[in-house]
Structure formats: structure tokens, C-alpha cells
C-alpha positions as CSV (number, residue, x, y, z in Angstrom):
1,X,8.9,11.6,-17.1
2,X,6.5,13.9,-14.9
3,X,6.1,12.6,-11.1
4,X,3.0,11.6,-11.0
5,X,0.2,13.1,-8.6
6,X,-2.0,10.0,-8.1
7,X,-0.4,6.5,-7.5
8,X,-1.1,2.8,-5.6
9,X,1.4,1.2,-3.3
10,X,1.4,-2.5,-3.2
11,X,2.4,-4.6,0.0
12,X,1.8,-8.1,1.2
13,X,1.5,-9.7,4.1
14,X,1.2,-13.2,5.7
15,X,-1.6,-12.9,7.8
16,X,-5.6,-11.2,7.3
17,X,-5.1,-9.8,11.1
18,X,-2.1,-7.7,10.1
19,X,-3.4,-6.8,6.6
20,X,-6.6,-6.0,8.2
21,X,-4.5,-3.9,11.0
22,X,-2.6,-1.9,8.4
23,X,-5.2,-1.4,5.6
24,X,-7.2,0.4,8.7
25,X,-4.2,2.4,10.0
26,X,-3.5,3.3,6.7
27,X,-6.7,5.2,6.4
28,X,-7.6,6.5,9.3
29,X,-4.1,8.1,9.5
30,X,-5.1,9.8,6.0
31,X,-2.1,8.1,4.1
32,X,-4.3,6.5,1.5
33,X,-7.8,7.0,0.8
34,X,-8.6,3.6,0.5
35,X,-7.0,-0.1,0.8
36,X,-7.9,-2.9,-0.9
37,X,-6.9,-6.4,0.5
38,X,-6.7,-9.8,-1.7
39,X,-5.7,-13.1,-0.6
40,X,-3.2,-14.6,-3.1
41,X,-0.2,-17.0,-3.4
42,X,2.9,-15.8,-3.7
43,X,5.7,-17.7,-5.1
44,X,9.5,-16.3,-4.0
45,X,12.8,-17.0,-2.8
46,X,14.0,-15.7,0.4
47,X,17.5,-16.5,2.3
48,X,19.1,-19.2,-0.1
49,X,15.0,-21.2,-0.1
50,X,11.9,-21.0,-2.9
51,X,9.2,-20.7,-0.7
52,X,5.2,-20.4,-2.1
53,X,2.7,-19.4,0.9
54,X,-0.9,-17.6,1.2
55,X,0.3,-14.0,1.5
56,X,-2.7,-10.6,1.9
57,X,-2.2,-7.6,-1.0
58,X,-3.0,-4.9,0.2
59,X,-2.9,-2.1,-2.4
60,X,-3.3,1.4,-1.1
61,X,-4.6,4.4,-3.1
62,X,-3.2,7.7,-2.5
63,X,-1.2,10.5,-4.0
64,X,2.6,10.8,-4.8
65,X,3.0,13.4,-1.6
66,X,2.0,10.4,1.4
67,X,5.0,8.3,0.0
68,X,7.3,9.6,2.4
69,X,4.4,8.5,5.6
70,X,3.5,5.5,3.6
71,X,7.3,3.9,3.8
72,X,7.8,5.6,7.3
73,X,4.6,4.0,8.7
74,X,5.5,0.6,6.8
75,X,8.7,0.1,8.1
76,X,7.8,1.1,11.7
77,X,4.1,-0.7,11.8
78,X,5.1,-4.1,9.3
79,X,5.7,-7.0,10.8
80,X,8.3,-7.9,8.0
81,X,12.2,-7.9,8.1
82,X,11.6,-6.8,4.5
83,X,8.2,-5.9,4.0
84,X,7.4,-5.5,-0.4
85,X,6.9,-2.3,-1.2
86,X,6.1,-1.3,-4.6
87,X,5.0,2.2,-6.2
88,X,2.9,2.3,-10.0
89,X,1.5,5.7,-11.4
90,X,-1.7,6.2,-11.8
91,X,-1.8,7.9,-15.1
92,X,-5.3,8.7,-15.5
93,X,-8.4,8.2,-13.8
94,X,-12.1,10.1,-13.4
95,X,-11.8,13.8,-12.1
96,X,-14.0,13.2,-9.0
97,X,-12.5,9.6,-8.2
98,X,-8.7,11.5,-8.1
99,X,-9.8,14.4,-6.2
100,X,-11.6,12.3,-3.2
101,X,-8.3,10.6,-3.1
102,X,-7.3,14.1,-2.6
103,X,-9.2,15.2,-0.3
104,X,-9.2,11.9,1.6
105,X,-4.8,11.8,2.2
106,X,-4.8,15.8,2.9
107,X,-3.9,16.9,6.3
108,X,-6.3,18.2,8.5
């Protein structure tokens, strides 16, 4: 399967400051053209314990080429020992909506 040029990176968080702090950083450092956050309840188990807490999505729109900044900037700017990070294709979307992406993640 072809790499996809478009995709959406999904993280949570535990907190609306931090998902508020990263959605923001995420942007204005051009690593996704926009973020959306959701408040949701997240169901998991984590060191031996089933735990279900009020966690923030955030899921970031960009382009396959910021996934190398995207991980770099999570792992150095989440507060999580293990922060989720999940990557889906975008396999189709309108011409102009994929190119401000584009534009918006493209070094300046």
C-alpha cells in the first residue's frame, strides 16, 4: 500500500490545559494545520489496574512528512510516560481542504 500524503494523529491527554498547550504548539510550530480537542472517557488498563478517567483527544491534521516532528515534539512536550500515539490515512478528501493542510505544515 502507497504511504499516504495526508493523515490525522490521535493523542489524549488528562487535562484541557495541556491539550490546550499542545493543540496550540502543534500549530503554531506548523506540524499540523489544525487540532481538534474532545473531552471523552477513556476506559484502559495501565500497570497491572483497569482504570476509566476524563481524558482530552486531540487529533491533529497534517501530512505524512511532519510525523517525524510530530513524535519528536510529543515525546519531548507530553506530559505522559507513554503518551497514545496513533497514525490513520487520510485517503481522500476535497482538493483545496488537502492542499491548505499543505500549505499550512510546510516550512517557511
Amino acid at each position: 500500500m502507497d504511504t499516504p500524503d495526508f493523515v490525522t494523529v490521535q493523542t489524549t491527554t488528562d487535562t484541557a490545559a495541556e491539550a490546550e498547550k499542545l493543540a496550540s504548539a502543534a500549530v503554531e510550530q506548523q506540524l499540523a494545520a489544525c487540532v481538534q480537542v474532545s473531552e471523552v472517557r477513556s476506559y484502559y488498563r495501565w500497570e497491572g489496574e483497569t482504570h476509566h478517567d476524563p481524558e482530552f483527544l486531540l487529533t491533529l491534521k497534517t501530512t505524512a512528512a511532519s510525523l517525524p516532528g510530530i513524535k519528536m515534539f510529543l515525546s519531548q512536550e507530553h506530559s505522559f510516560d507513554e503518551p497514545e500515539l496513533i497514525v490513520q490515512p487520510i485517503i481522500a478528501g476535497g482538493d483545496s481542504y488537502l492542499q491548505w493542510i499543505a500549505d499550512s505544515t510546510a516550512p517557511e
